[in-house]
Legacy VTK file of the C-alpha trace (Angstrom):
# vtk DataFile Version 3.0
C-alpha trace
ASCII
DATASET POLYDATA
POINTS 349 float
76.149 102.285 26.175
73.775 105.010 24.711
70.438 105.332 26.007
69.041 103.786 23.030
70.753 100.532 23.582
70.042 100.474 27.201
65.962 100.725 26.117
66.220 97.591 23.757
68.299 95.748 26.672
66.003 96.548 28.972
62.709 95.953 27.093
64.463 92.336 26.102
65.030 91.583 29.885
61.727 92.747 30.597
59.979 90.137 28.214
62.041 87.394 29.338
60.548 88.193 32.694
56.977 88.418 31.545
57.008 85.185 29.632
58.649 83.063 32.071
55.874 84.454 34.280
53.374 83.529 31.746
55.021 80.332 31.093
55.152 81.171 27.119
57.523 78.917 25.553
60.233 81.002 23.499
60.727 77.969 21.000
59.022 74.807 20.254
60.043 71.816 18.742
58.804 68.738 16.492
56.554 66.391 18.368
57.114 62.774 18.635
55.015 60.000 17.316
53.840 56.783 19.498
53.817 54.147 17.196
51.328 51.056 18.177
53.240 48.234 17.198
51.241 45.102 15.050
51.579 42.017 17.306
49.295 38.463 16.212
47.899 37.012 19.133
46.354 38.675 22.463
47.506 41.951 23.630
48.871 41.928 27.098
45.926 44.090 28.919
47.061 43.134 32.231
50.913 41.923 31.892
53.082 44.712 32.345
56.033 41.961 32.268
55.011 40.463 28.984
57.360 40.547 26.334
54.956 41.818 24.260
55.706 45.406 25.768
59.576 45.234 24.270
58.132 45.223 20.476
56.282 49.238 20.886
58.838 51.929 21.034
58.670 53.608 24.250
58.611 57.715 24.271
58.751 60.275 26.988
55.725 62.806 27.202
56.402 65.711 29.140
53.667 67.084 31.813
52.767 70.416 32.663
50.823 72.059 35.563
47.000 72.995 33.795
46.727 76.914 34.528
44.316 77.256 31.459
40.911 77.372 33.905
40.166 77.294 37.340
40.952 75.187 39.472
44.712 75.547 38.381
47.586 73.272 39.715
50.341 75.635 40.341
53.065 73.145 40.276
53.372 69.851 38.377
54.814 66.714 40.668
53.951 64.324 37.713
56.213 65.930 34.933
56.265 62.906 32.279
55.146 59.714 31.528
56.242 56.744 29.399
54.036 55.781 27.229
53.907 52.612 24.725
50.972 51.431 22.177
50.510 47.831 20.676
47.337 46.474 18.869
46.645 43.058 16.816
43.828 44.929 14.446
41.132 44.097 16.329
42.019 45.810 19.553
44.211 48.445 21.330
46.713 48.705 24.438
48.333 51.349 25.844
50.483 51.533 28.660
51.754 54.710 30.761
53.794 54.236 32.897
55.371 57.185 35.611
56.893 57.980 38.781
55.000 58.327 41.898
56.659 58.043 45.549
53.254 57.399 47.423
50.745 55.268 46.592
46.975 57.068 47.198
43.934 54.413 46.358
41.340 55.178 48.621
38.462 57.681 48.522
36.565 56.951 51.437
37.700 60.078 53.754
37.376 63.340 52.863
41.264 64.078 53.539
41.827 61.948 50.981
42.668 61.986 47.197
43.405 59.403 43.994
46.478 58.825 41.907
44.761 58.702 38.510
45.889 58.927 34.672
43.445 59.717 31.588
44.175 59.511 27.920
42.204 62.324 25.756
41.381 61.409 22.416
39.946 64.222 19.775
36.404 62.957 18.301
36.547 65.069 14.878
38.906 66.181 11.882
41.551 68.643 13.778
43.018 69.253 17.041
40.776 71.051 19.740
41.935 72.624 23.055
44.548 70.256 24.540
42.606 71.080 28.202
39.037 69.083 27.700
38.631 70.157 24.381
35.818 73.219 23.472
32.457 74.246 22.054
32.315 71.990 18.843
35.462 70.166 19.092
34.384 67.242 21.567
37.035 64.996 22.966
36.668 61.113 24.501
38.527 60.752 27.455
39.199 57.459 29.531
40.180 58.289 32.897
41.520 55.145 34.823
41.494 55.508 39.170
43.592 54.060 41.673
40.630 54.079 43.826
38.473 52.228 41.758
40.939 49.735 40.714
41.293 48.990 44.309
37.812 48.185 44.922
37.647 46.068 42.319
40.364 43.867 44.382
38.778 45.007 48.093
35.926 47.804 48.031
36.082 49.774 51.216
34.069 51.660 52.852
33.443 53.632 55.768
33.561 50.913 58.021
36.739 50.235 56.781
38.312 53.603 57.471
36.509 54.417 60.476
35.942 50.561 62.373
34.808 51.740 65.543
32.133 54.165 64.084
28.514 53.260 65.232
25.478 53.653 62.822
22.100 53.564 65.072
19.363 52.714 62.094
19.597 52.659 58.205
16.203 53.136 57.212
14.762 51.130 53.735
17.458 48.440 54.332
16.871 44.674 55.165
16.326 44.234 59.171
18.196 41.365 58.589
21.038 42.650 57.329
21.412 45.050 60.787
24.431 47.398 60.501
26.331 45.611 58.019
24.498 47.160 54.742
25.770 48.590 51.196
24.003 49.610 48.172
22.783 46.233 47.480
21.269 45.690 50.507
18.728 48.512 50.002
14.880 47.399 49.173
14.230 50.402 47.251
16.776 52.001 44.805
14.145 55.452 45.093
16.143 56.279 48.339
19.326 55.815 46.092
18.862 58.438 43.328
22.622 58.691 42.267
22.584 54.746 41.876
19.355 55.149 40.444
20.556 57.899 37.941
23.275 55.954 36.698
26.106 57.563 38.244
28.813 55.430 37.933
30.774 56.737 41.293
27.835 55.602 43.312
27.731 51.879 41.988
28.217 48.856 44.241
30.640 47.523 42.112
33.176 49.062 39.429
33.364 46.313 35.791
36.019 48.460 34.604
38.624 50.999 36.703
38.502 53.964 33.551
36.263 55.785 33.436
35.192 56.046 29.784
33.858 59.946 29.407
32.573 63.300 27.033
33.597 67.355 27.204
33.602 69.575 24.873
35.480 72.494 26.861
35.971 73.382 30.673
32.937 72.113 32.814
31.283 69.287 30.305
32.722 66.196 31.337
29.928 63.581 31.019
30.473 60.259 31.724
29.170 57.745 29.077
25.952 55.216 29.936
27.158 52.178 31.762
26.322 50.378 28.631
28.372 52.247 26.566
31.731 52.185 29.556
33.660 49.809 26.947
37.497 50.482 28.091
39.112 48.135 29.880
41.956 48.933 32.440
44.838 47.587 34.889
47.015 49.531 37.167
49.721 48.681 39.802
51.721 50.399 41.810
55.511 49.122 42.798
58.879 50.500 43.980
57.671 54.391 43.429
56.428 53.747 40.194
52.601 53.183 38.765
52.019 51.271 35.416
49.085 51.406 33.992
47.638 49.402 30.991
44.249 50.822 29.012
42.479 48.602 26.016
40.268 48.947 23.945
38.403 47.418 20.870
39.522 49.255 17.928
36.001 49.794 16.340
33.105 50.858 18.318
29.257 51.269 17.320
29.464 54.167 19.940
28.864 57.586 18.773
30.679 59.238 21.543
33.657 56.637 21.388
37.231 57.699 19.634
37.910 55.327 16.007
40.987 54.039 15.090
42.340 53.501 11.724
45.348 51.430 10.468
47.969 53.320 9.266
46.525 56.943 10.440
48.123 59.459 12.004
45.576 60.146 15.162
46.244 62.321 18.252
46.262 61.757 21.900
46.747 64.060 24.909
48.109 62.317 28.568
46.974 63.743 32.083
47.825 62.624 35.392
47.041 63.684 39.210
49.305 62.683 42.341
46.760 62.287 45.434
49.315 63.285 47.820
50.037 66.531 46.391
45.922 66.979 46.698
45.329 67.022 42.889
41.981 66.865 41.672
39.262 67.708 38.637
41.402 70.773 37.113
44.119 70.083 39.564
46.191 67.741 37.180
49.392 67.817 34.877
49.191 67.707 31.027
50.500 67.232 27.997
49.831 68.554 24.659
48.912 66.608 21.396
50.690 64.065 20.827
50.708 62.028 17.363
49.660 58.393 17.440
50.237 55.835 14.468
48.783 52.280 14.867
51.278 50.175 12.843
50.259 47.843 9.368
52.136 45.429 8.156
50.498 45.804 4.974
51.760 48.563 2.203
50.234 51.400 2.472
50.446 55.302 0.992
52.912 57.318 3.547
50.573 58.758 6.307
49.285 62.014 6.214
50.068 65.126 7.857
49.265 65.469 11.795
45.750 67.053 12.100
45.824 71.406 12.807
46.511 72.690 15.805
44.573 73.876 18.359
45.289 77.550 17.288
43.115 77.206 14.443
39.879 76.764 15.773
38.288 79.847 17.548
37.930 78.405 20.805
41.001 76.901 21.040
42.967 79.549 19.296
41.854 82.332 22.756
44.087 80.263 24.724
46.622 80.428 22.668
46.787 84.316 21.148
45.530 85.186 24.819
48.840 85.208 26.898
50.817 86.977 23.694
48.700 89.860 23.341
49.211 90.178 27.368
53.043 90.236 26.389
52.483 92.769 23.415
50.813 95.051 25.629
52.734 94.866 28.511
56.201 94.701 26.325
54.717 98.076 23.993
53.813 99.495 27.530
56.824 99.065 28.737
58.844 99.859 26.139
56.720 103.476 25.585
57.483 104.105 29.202
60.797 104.107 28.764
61.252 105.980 25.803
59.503 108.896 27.300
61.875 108.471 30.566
64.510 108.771 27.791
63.248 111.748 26.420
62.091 113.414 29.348
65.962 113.257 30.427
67.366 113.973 27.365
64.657 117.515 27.608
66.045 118.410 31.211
69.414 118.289 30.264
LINES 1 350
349 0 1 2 3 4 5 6 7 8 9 10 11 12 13 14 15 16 17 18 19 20 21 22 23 24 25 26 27 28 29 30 31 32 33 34 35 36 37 38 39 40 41 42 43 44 45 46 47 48 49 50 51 52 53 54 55 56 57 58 59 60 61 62 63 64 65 66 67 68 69 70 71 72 73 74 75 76 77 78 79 80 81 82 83 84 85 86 87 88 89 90 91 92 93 94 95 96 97 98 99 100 101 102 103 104 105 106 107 108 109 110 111 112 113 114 115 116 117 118 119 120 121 122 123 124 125 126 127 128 129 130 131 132 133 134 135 136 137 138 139 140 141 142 143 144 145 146 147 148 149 150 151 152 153 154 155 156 157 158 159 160 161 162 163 164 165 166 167 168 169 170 171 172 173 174 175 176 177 178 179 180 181 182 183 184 185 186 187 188 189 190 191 192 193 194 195 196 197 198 199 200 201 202 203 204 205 206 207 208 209 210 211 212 213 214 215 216 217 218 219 220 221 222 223 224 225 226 227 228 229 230 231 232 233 234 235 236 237 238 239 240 241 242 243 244 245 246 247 248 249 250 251 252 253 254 255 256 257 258 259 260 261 262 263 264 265 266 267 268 269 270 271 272 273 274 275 276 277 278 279 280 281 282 283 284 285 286 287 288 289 290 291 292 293 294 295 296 297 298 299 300 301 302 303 304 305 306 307 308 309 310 311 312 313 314 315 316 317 318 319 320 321 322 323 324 325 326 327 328 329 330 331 332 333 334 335 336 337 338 339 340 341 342 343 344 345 346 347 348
């Protein structure tokens, strides 16, 4: 093998190397569609069972660890999830469905962390940043708990995690009420300012278990006003395995909220976090656009084109060209380095 053949080996192995490090994919391939099947009648919201479910066309969606922004999950545990879509044209439901060994619904400690699953839906023309979308490029996400859908059943609280613990006064709640109190039992709501503000994690009681939220790139999630918290949820967990089931009307007078059309193609982006493996905010798996189709039974003009990708917005596209002009420096470096090791042998001989 001559020394120039040995170089292009060499530099070949060394970008395999440096993309599997960067976790580049070498090829890519055509993305699948979930198709929301047309069904007359109610749309089983909380019926994972129903027969209903058999009608949508199941499809696996691959996860992968987010490593796009701090904080990073290094590994995924949640690699996939099943997801299905059915809607009677007045509402939608979507069920995801994956594979969890432990079963983490409680946030009362400080040990401890949710099992949670969010769908990500973009809010313009085009495809932003698969990762919270960016500046410009807003996305509406509905992020369903474990945790939450558990207190809907049974809220706990610290008492329940910690029974022997002794409180000796609560100030500015009922003397009646003695040690026993909660939000509710409060006089003034002043001395509660996150309950006061609106904050949705510090209400006594949880209408819905998603979450229904705003970003527009890394660090702008914004939940939505409590008025405006319009998606519905149900989630079990059974035999290693959570289902979960989001709905939603398909119109909404919401500015903020995500639209659905008959017949269009729209897009949709899955994440999920495992509480045992500590996942949380950033900590998460993900998947990348994914093309979503609600179903009419009515004729219609074949469906247009998926919307652009990511990499042609600005903001999304830094992401993308970022990690490749990493490899094209490293693999010219590289590449230079040994062609003057070359030469510099080829000179002493």
């Amino acid at each position: 093998m001559n020394n120039h053949s040995r170089t292009l080996l060499i530099a070949v192995l060394a970008l395999g190397l440096v993309l599997t490090f960067l976790k580049v994919p070498l090829a890519s391939s055509q993305g699948v569609t979930l198709i929301a099947a047309q069904v007359s009648g109610d749309l089983p919201t909380a019926d994972f069972a129903s027969p209903r479910w058999a009608e949508a066309t199941a499809i696996e969606v691959p996860l992968s660890a987010q490593n796009a922004a701090k904080p990073m999950l290094l590994a995924a545990k949640i690699r996939s999830v099943t997801a299905r879509a059915l809607h009677n044209g007045r509402q939608i439901a979507i069920l995801l469905e994956w594979a969890d060994e432990t079963k983490n619904d409680q946030m009362v400690r400080v040990q401890d962390f949710r099992d949670a699953v969010a769908l990500q839906f973009p809010l313009a023309e085009g495809q932003p940043f698969f990762c919270m979308g960016q500046q410009g490029g807003d996305v509406n996400i509905w992020h369903w708990k474990a945790d939450w859908q558990a207190d809907i059943a049974d809220r706990l609280d610290q008492e329940s995690a910690y029974p022997d613990m002794y409180v000796d006064q609560y100030p500015f709640a009922e003397a009646s009420v003695g040690l026993a109190v909660g939000p509710a039992t409060y006089e003034d709501a002043n001395y509660l300012p996150a309950l006061a503000a609106g904050n949705l994690f510090a209400a006594a009681e949880h209408a819905s278990p998603v979450e229904d939220l705003i970003a527009g790139g890394f660090g702008s999630l914004t939940s939505q006003p409590a008025e405006a918290q319009n998606v519905q949820g149900f989630g079990e967990w059974r035999d290693g395995k959570w289902q979960v089931i989001f709905s939603r009307d398909l119109t909404s007078t919401e500015a903020e909220d995500a639209k659905f059309t008959l017949g269009k193609v729209h897009s949709v982006a899955f994440a999920a976090w495992d509480g045992t493996n500590g996942e949380r905010n950033g900590q998460k798996s993900t998947s990348q656009w994914v093309s979503l189709q609600l179903q009419s039974t009515a004729p219609a003009a074949p469906p247009a084109a998926p919307p652009a990708s990511p990499a042609s917005s600005p903001e999304g596209l830094i992401y993308v060209i970022g990690p490749m002009a990493i490899v094209a420096v490293l693999i010219l470096g590289a590449v230079g380095a040994l062609g003057l090791f070359a030469f510099l042998r080829r000179e002493k001989k």
